[in-house]
C-alpha positions, 0 to 999 in steps of 0.5 A, spaced: 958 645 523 964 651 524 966 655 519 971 652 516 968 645 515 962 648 511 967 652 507 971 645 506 964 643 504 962 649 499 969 646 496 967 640 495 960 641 491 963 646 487 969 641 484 963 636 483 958 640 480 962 645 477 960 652 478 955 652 471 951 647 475 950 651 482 945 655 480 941 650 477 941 645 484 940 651 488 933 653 484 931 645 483 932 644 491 928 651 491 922 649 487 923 642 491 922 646 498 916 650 495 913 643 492 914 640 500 910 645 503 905 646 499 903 639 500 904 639 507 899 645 508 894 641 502 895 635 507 894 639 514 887 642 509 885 635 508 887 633 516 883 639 519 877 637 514 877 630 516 876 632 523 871 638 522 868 632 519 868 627 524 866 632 530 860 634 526 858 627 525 860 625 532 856 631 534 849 629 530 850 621 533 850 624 539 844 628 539 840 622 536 840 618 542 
């Protein structure tokens, strides 16, 4: 998108929303993107756990045999 088009969007969210209602968007979508890459690492936590697990666990079977 160029310039112009954000400031026609800009305008619409401001006559929509309204001025007082702004800064409480931008905080909710703040604490929303905050909330989202917490998960993501606790998730990416969790995948690298799994894996050391299963590694671990492939490498004891293994050495059973």
């Amino acid at each position: 998108m160029q310039g112009y088009e954000w400031l026609i969007v800009a305008a619409l969210v401001l006559v929509l929303f309204g001025g007082s209602q702004i800064p409480k968007l931008a905080r909710s979508l703040g604490s929303a993107q905050r909330e989202f890459k917490q998960g993501l690492k606790e998730g990416a936590a969790e995948a690298d756990e799994k894996a050391k697990s299963a590694s671990a666990s492939e490498s004891t079977s293994t050495d059973e045999s």
